[in-house]
KOLVO-504177 format. One record per residue (C-alpha): residue number from 1; x negated, y, z negated. Coordinates in pm, whole numbers, plus 50000, padded with zeros to 5 digits. Example, Ala and Ser with C-alpha at 12.3 -4.5 7.8 and 13.67 -1.06 7.14 Angstrom:
{site 1; {48770; 49550; 49220}}
{site 2; {48633; 49894; 49286}}
END
This chain:
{site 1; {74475; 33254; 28322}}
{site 2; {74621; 33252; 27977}}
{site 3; {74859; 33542; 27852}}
{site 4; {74708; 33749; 27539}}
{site 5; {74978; 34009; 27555}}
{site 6; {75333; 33939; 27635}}
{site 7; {75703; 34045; 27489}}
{site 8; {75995; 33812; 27675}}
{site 9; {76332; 33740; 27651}}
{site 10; {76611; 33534; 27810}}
{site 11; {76966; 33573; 27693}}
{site 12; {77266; 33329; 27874}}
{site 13; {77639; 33380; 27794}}
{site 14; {77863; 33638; 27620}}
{site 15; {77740; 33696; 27251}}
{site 16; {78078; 33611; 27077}}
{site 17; {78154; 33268; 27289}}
{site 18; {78015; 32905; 27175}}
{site 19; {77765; 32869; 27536}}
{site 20; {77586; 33241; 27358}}
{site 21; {77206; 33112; 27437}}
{site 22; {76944; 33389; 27338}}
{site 23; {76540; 33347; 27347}}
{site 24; {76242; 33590; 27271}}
{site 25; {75858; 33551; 27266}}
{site 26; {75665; 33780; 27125}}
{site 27; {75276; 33765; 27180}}
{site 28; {74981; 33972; 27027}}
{site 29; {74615; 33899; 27011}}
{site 30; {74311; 34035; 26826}}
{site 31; {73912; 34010; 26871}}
{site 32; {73799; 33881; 26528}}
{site 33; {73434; 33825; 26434}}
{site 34; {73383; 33437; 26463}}
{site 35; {73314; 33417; 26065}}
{site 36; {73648; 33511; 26028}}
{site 37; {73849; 33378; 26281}}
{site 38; {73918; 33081; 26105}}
{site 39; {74061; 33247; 25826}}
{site 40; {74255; 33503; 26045}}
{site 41; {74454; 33237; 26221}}
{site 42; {74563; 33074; 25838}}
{site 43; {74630; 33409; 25716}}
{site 44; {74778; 33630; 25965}}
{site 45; {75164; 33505; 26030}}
{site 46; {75314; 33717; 26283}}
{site 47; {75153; 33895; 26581}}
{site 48; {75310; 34241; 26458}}
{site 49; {74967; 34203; 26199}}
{site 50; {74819; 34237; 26511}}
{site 51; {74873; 34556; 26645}}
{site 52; {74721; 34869; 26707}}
{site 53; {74808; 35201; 26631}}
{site 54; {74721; 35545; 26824}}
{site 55; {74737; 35832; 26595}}
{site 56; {74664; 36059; 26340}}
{site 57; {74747; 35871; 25982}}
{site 58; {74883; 36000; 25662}}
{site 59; {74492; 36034; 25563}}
{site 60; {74442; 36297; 25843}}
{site 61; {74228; 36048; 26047}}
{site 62; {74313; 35989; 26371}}
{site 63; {74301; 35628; 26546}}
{site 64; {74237; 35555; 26890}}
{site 65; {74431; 35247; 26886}}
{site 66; {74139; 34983; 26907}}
{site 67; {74054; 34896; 26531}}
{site 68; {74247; 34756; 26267}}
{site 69; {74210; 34552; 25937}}
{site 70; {74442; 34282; 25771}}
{site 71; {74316; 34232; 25450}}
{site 72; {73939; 34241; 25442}}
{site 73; {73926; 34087; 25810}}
{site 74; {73828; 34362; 26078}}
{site 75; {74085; 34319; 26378}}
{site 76; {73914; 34470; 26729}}
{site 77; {74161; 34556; 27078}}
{site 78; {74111; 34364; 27373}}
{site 79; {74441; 34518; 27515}}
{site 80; {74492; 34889; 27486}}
{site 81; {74849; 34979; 27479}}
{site 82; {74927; 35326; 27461}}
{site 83; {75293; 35565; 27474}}
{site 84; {75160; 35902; 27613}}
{site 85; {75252; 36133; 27312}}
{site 86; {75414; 36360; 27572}}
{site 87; {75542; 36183; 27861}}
{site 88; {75645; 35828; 27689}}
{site 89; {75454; 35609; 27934}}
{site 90; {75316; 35342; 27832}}
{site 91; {74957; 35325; 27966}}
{site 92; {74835; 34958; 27931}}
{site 93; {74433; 34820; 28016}}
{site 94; {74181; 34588; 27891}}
{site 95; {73889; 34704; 27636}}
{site 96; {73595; 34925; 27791}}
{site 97; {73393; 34636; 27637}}
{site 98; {73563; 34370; 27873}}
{site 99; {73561; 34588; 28172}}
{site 100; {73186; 34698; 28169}}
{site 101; {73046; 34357; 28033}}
{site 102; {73182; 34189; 28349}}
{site 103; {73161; 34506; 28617}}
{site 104; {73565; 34457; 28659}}
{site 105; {73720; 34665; 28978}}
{site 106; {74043; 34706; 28978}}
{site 107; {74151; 34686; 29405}}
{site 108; {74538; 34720; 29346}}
{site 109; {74747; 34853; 29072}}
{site 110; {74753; 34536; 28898}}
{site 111; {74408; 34294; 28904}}
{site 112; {74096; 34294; 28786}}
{site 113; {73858; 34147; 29032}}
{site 114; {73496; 34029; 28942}}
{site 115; {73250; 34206; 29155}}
{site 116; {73031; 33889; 29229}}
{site 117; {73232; 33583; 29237}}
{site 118; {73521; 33768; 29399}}
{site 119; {73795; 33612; 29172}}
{site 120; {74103; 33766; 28956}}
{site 121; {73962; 33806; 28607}}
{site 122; {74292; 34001; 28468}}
{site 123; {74594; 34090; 28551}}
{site 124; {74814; 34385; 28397}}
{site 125; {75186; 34414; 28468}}
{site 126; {75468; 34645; 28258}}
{site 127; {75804; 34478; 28206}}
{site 128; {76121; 34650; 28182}}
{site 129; {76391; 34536; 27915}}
{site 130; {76787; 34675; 27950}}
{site 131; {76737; 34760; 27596}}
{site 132; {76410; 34776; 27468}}
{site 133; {76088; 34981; 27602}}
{site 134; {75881; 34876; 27855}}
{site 135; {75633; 34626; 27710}}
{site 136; {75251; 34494; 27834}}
{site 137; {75225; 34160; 28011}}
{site 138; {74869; 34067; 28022}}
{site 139; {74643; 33762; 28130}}
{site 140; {74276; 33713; 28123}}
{site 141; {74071; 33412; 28282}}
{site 142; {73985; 33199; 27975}}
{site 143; {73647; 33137; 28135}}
{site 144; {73558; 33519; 28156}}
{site 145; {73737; 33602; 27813}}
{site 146; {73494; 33327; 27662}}
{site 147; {73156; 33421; 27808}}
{site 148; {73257; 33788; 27719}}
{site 149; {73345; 33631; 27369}}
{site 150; {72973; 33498; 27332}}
{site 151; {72834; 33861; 27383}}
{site 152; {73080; 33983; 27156}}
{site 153; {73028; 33710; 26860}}
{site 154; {73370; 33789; 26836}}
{site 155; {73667; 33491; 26842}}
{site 156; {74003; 33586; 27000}}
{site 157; {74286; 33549; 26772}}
{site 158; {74612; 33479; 26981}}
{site 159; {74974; 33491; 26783}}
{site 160; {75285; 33399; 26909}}
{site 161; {75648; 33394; 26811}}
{site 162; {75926; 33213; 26912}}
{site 163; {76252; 33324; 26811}}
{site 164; {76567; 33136; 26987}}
{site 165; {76946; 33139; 26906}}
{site 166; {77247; 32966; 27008}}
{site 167; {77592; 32949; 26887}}
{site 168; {77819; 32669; 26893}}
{site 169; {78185; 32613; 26786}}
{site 170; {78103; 32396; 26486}}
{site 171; {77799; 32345; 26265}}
{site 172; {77720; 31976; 26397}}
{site 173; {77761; 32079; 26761}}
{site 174; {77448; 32273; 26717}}
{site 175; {77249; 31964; 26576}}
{site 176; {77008; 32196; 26373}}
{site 177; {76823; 32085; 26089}}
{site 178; {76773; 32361; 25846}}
{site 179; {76432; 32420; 25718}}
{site 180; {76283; 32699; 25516}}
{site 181; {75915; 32811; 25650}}
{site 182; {75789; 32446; 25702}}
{site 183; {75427; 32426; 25779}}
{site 184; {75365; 32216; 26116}}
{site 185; {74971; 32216; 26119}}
{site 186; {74705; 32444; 25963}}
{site 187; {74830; 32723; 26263}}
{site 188; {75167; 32705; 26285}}
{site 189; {75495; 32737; 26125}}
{site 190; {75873; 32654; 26210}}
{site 191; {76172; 32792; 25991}}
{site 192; {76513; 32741; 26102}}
{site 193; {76884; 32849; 25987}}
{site 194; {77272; 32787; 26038}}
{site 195; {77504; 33173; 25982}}
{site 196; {77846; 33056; 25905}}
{site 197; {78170; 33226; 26101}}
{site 198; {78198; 33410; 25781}}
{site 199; {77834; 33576; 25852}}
{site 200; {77850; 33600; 26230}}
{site 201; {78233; 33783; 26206}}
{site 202; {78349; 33537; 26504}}
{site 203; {78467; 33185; 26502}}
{site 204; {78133; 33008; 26628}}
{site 205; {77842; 32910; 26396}}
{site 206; {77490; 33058; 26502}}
{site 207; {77160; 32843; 26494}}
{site 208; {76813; 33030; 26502}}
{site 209; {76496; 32889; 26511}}
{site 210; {76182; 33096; 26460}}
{site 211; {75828; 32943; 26564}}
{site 212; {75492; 33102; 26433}}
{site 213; {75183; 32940; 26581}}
{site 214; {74808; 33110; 26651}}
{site 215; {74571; 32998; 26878}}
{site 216; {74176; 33085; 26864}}
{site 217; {74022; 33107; 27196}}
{site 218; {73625; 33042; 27092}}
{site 219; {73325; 33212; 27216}}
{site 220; {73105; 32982; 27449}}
{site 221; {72761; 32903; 27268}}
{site 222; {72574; 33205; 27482}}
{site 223; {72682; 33374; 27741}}
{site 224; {72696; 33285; 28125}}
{site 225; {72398; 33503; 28235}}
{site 226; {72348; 33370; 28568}}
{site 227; {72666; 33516; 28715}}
{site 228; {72645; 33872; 28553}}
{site 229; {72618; 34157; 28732}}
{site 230; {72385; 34306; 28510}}
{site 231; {72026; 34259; 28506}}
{site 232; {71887; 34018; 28289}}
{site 233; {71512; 33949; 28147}}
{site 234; {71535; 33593; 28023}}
{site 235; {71502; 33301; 28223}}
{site 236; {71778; 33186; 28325}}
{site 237; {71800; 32776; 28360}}
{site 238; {72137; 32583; 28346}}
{site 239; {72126; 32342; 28077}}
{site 240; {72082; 32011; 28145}}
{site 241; {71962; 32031; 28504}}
{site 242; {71656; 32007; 28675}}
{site 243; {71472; 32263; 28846}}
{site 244; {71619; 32277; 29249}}
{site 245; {71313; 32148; 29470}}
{site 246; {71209; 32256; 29793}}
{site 247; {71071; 32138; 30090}}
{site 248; {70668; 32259; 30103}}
{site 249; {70533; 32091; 30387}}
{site 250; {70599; 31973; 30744}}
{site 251; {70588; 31576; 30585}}
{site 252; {70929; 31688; 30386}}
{site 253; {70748; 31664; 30086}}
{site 254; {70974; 31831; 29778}}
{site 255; {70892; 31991; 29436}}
{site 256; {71025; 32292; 29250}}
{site 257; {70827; 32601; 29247}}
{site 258; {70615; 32750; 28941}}
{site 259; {70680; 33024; 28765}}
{site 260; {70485; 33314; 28610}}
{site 261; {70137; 33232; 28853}}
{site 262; {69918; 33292; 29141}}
{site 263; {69983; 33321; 29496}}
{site 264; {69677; 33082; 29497}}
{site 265; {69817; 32838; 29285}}
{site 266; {70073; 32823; 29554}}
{site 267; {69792; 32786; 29811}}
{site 268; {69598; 32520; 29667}}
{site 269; {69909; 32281; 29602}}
{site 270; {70066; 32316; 29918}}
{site 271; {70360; 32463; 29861}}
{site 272; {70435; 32661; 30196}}
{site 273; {70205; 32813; 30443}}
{site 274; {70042; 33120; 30207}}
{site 275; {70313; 33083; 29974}}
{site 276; {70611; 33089; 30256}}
{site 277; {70853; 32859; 30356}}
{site 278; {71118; 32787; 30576}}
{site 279; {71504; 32794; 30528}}
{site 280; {71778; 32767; 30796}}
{site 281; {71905; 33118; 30872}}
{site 282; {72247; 33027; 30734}}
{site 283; {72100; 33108; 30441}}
{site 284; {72112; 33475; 30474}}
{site 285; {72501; 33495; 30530}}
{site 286; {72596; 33488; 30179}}
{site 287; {72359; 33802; 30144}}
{site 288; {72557; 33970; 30456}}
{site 289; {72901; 33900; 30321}}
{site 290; {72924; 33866; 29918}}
{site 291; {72979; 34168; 29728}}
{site 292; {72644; 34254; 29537}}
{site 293; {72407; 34059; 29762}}
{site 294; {72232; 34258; 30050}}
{site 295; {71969; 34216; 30334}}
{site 296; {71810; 34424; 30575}}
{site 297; {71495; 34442; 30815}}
{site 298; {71299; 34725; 30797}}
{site 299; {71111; 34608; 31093}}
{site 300; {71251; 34432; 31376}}
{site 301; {71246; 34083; 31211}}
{site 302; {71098; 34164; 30856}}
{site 303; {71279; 34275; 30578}}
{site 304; {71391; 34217; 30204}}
{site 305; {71695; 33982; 30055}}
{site 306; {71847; 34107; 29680}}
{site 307; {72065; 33928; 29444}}
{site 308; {72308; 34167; 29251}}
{site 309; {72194; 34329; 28904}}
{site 310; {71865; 34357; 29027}}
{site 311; {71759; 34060; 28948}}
{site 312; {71547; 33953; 29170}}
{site 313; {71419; 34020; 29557}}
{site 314; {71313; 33818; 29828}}
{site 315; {71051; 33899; 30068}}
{site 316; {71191; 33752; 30446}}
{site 317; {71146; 33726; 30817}}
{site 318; {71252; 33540; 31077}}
{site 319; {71038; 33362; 31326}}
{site 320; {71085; 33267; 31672}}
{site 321; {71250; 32965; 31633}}
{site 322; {71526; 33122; 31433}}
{site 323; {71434; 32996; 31128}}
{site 324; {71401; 33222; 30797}}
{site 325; {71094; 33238; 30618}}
{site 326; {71075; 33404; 30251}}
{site 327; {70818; 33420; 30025}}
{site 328; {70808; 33127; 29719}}
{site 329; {70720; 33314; 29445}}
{site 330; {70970; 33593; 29488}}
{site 331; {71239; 33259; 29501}}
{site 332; {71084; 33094; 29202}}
{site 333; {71177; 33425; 28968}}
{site 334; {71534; 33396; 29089}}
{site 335; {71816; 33233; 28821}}
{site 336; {71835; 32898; 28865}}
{site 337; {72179; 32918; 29034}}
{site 338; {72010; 33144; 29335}}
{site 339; {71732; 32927; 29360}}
{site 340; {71999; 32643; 29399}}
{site 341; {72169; 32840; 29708}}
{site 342; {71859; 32818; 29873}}
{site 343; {71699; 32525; 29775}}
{site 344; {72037; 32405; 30010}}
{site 345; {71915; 32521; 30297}}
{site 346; {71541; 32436; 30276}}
{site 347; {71357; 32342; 30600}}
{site 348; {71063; 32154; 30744}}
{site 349; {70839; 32382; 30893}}
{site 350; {70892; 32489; 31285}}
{site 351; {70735; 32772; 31430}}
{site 352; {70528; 33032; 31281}}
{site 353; {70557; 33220; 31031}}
{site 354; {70717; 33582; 31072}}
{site 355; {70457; 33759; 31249}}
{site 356; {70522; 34128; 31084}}
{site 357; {70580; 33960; 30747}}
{site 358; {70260; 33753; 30738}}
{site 359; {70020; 34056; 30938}}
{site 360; {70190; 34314; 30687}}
{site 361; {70136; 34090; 30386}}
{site 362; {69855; 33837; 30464}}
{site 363; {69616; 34087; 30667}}
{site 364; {69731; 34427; 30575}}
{site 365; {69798; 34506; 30940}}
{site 366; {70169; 34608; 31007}}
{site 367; {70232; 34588; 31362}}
{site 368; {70418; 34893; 31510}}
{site 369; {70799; 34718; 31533}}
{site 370; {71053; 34984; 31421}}
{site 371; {71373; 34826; 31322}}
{site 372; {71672; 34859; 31482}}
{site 373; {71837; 35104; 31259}}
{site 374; {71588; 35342; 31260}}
{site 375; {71523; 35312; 31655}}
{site 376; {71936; 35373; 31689}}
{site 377; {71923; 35678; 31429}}
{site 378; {71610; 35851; 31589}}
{site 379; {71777; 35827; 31932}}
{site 380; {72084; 35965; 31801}}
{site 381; {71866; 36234; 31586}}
{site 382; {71634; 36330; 31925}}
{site 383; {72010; 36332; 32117}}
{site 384; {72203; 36583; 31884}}
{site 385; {71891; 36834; 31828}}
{site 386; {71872; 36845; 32243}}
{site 387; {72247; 36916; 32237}}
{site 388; {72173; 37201; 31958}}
{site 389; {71907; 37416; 32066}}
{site 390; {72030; 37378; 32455}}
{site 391; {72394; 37390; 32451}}
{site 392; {72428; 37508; 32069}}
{site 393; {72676; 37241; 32000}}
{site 394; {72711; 36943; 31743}}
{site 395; {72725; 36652; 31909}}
{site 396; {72816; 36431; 31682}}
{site 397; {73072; 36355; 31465}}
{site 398; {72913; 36324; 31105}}
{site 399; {73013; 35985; 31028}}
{site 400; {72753; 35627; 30976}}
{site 401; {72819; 35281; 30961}}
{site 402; {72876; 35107; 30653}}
{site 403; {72618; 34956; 30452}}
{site 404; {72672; 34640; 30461}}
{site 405; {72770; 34687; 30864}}
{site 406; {72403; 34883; 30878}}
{site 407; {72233; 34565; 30702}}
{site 408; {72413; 34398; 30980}}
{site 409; {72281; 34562; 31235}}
{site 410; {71917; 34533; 31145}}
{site 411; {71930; 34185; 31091}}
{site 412; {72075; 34084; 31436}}
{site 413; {72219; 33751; 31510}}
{site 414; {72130; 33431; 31311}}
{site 415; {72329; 33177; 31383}}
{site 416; {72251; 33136; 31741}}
{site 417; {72567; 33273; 31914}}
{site 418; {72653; 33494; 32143}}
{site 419; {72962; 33592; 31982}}
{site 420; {72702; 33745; 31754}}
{site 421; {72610; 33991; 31967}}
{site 422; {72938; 34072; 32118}}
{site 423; {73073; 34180; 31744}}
{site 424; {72781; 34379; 31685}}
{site 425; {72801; 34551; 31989}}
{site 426; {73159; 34703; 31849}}
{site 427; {72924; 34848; 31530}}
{site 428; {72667; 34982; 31756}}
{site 429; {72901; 35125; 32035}}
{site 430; {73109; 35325; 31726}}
{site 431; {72810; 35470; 31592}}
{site 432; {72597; 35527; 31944}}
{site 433; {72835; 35625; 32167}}
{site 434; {73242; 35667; 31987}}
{site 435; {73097; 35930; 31750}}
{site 436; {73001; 36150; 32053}}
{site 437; {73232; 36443; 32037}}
{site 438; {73426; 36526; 32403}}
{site 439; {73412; 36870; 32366}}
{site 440; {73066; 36943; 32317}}
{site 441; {72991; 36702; 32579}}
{site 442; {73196; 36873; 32826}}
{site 443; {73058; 37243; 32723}}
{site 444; {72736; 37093; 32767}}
{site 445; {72865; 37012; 33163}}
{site 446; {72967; 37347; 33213}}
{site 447; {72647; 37534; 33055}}
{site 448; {72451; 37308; 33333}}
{site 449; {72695; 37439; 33600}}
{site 450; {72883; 37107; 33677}}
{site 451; {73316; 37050; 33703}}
{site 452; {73434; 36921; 33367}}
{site 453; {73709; 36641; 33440}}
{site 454; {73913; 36666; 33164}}
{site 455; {73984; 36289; 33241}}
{site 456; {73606; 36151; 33163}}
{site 457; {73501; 36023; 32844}}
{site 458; {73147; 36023; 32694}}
{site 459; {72937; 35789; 32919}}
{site 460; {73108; 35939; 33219}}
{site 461; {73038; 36282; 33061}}
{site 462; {72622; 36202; 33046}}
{site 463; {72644; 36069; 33373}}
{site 464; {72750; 36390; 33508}}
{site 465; {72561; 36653; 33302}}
{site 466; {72246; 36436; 33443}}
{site 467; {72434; 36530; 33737}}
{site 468; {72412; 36888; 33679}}
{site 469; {72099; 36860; 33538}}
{site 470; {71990; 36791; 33906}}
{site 471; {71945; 36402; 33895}}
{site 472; {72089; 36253; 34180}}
{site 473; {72424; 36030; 34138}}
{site 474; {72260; 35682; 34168}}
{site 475; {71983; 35794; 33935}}
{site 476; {72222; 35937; 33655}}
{site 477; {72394; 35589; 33702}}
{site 478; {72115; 35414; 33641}}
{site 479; {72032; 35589; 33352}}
{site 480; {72355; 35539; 33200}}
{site 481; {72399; 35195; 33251}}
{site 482; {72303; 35040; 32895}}
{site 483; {72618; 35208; 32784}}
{site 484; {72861; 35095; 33000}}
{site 485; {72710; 34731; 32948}}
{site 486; {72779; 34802; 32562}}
{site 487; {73096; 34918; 32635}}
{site 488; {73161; 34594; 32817}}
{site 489; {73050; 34405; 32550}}
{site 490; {73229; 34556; 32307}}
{site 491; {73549; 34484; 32529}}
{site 492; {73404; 34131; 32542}}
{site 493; {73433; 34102; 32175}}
{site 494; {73833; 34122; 32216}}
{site 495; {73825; 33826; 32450}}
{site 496; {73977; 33477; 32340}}
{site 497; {73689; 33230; 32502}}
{site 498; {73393; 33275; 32725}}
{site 499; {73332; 33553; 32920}}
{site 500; {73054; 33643; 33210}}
{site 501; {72757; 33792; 33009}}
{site 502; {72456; 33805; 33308}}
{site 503; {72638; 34092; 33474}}
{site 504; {72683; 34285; 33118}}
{site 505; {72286; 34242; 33074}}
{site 506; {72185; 34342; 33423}}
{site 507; {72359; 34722; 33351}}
{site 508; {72053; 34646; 33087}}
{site 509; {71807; 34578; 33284}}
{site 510; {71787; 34209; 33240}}
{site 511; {71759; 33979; 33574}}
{site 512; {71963; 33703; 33381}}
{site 513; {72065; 33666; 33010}}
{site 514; {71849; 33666; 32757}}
{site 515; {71748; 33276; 32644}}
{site 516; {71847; 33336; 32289}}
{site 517; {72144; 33576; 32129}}
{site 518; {71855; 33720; 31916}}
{site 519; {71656; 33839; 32255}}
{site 520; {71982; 33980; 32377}}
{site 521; {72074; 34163; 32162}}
{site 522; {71670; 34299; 32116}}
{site 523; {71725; 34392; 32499}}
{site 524; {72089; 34601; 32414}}
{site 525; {71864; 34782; 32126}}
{site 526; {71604; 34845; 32330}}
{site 527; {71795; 34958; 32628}}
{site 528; {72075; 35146; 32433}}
{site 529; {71778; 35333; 32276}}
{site 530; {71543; 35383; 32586}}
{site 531; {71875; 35509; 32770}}
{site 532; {71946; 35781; 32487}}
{site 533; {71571; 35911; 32463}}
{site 534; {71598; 35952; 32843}}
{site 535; {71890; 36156; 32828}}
{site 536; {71724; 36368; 32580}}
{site 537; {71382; 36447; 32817}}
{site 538; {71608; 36485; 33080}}
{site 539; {71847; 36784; 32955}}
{site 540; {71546; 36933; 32725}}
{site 541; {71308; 37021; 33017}}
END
């Protein structure tokens, strides 16, 4: 981070006695157009040149504070600092320009985060002074403040002053060599000077020393496209490095993919099975946790991958050996950082490929496999209507899952763990069962003719208006099972180590647990959502 706005000062001692230390730094900047930055930094001496006033003018125009000319050499904000005409604050942020071209959010009162790479572009503090107004502190990320530089064709002109005094009881105490506006280099300055008792009206002798120096903070030579959020038509190829290969058949033969051709190009060469290849299903956790990235299957195991900015998406599955496939071409249009990411986690082949990908795609035959968002929200939809036209109630609270915990949810578990399923369970037992409202549930109990203990919660509450529905007890238990097994693995989620999962699956249905986390938690789906459209037959005939 470098500071492009800053006022500072440090003062030590009593004025009037011989230890009186005093410091202040003042610094300014400016966006200058790069065939004049040069120039700016030889010519402009002070950073009060480069400042920006908010206003009407003498010539009855009014400024908003973010243009200004020295000379013939245009001067552009990248700090706006404002005093409210009214109230006095002083309202400090960065240029629109800076915040749109990198998609800034500010998550406190204070910091600029980038919405992709999840790091502190700027930061904007006010300091207080015991004399003077409140003043701007700001810093920028050189790296951002350059690639946003390269869009701008602009330089960033960055002045700074440093004024310092001291006093001392004679002149050679101070050990101060005067000097009248000496030139150090081409971009700075030092003058210095020695005030006499007579001048200072106290005994000691005062030394000052003022240093003028401007730094230029160059564009880069283009700007970083790969990491903006914002989507981008050229190609996109890091300079200087190869293409990322890939692993296209099950001899661990490697090459990059083509661009710009045929699915039967693909074919012909070898590259994948019908275009597709394999990854390890790491791969996908980036696009489950990273701001801007995003995955989802529409079907059980079939879905689509997206890289922020829409810049690109990816066609995947996942087979049943766990392993991702996605299609080649879709990867070979990605920026050459993405294709990097996955070229990472390239596999040999194992397994088929993703059976509703490949018959949807291939053979222009999608299977009937729902995914599991839309199974959960039709059970829940089927549930709440019952509850309405019988009992005239809303069931449920009107509240969702995230997005990002939604994307979850469809996907499943990928990293072969049961863990996996346990934390997921917490998602699916919020929406399925926690957003059931208690007092519908238990006017529901009475309109059937059954005792309402005011103790029960929802799955006890189900259990007993199948109950009064005319079900017998172990029947209504039965039915209601799945949910206390979710329940229990939701509590299981809590635990610190192991815990005994075969009993949790058996409320499920299950004889023993599921071989894979992936089939269990296809069984809690399947069984959460079976149990819920049962409920709803039962109480609507």
């Amino acid at each position: 981070m470098i500071t492009v706005d800053r006022f500072w000062q440090h003062e030590e001692g009593e004025f009037n006695s011989p230890d009186w230390r005093k410091e202040e730094w003042l610094i300014h900047c400016a966006l200058i157009p790069v065939e004049q930055i040069d120039a700016a930094a030889i010519e402009i001496a002070s950073p009060d040149y480069l400042t920006f006033e908010t206003g009407w003018s003498s010539g009855d125009e009014f400024s908003f504070g973010d243009y200004s000319e020295y000379g013939n050499i245009e001067l552009y904000s990248l700090v706006s600092a404002i005093k409210h005409p009214v109230s006095q604050e002083l309202i400090v942020d960065l240029s629109r320009e800076f915040i749109v071209y990198h998609s800034l959010e500010k998550r406190n009162q204070t910091q600029y985060f980038h919405p992709l790479d999840n790091i502190v572009v700027a930061e904007i503090n006010i300091d207080s002074h015991s004399i003077y107004d409140p003043t701007p502190k700001v810093n920028v990320h050189r790296d951002y403040l350059r690639d946003f530089l390269a869009v701008m064709k602009m330089g960033l002109l960055i002045s700074v002053v440093a004024d310092r005094f001291a006093n001392a009881s004679t002149e050679e105490a101070l050990e101060l060599e005067v000097v009248e506006d000496s030139q150090i280099d081409q971009f700075t300055r030092l003058s210095t000077s020695i005030h006499t008792p007579e001048f200072t009206h106290h005994e000691c002798f005062r030394g000052r020393s003022i240093l003028r120096q401007n730094f230029i903070i160059a564009p880069y030579d283009k700007p970083k496209f790969e990491r903006s959020p914002w989507y981008y038509f050229g190609k996109q190829v890091a300079e200087g490095s190869a293409m990322p290969s890939f692993i296209v058949n099950d001899e661990g033969r490697r090459q990059t993919l083509p661009q710009n051709t045929y699915l039967e190009n693909y074919i012909q060469n070898g590259i994948g099975s019908f275009g597709y290849l394999w990854f390890r299903s790491e791969v996908l956790q980036k696009y489950l946790q990273v701001p801007g990235y995003s995955v989802s299957f529409h079907m059980r195991n079939w879905g689509v991958a997206s890289v922020p900015g829409n810049r690109g998406t990816i066609d995947v599955g996942i087979n049943s050996q766990g392993l991702i496939n996605a299609f080649a071409p879709d990867i070979a249009d990605l920026p050459f950082l993405e294709q990097s990411y996955w070229a990472s986690y390239s596999s040999l082949p194992s397994g088929e490929i993703c059976e509703e990908m490949f018959e949807t795609r291939m053979q222009q035959n999608p299977p009937h496999s729902p995914g599991v968002v839309e199974l959960i929200r039709d059970a829940r939809t089927r549930l709440s209507s019952v509850f309405k036209d019988k009992f005239s109630v809303d069931l449920f609270k009107d509240m969702e899952p995230s997005q990002q915990e939604l994307c979850r949810l469809s996907i499943g578990p990928i990293l072969g763990q049961y863990t996996e399923v346990t934390e997921l369970s917490k998602i699916l037992y919020e929406w399925s069962i926690e957003t059931m409202q208690i007092t519908p549930l238990r006017k529901a109990v009475s309109a059937l003719g059954g005792t309402v203990d005011e103790k029960l919660r929802q799955i006890k509450l189900l259990k007993v208006s199948l109950i009064a529905k005319g079900l017998d007890e172990n029947k209504a238990r039965s039915i209601t099972a799945p949910l206390a097994g979710l329940y229990d693995l939701r509590i299981g989620a809590a635990h610190i180590g192991s815990f005994e999962l075969e009993p949790i699956f058996q409320l499920m249905s299950a004889s023993s647990t599921p071989k894979s986390p992936r089939a269990a938690w296809h069984l809690c789906v399947d069984s959460i959502t079976l149990c819920l459209n049962t409920i709803s037959a039962t109480l609507e005939t």
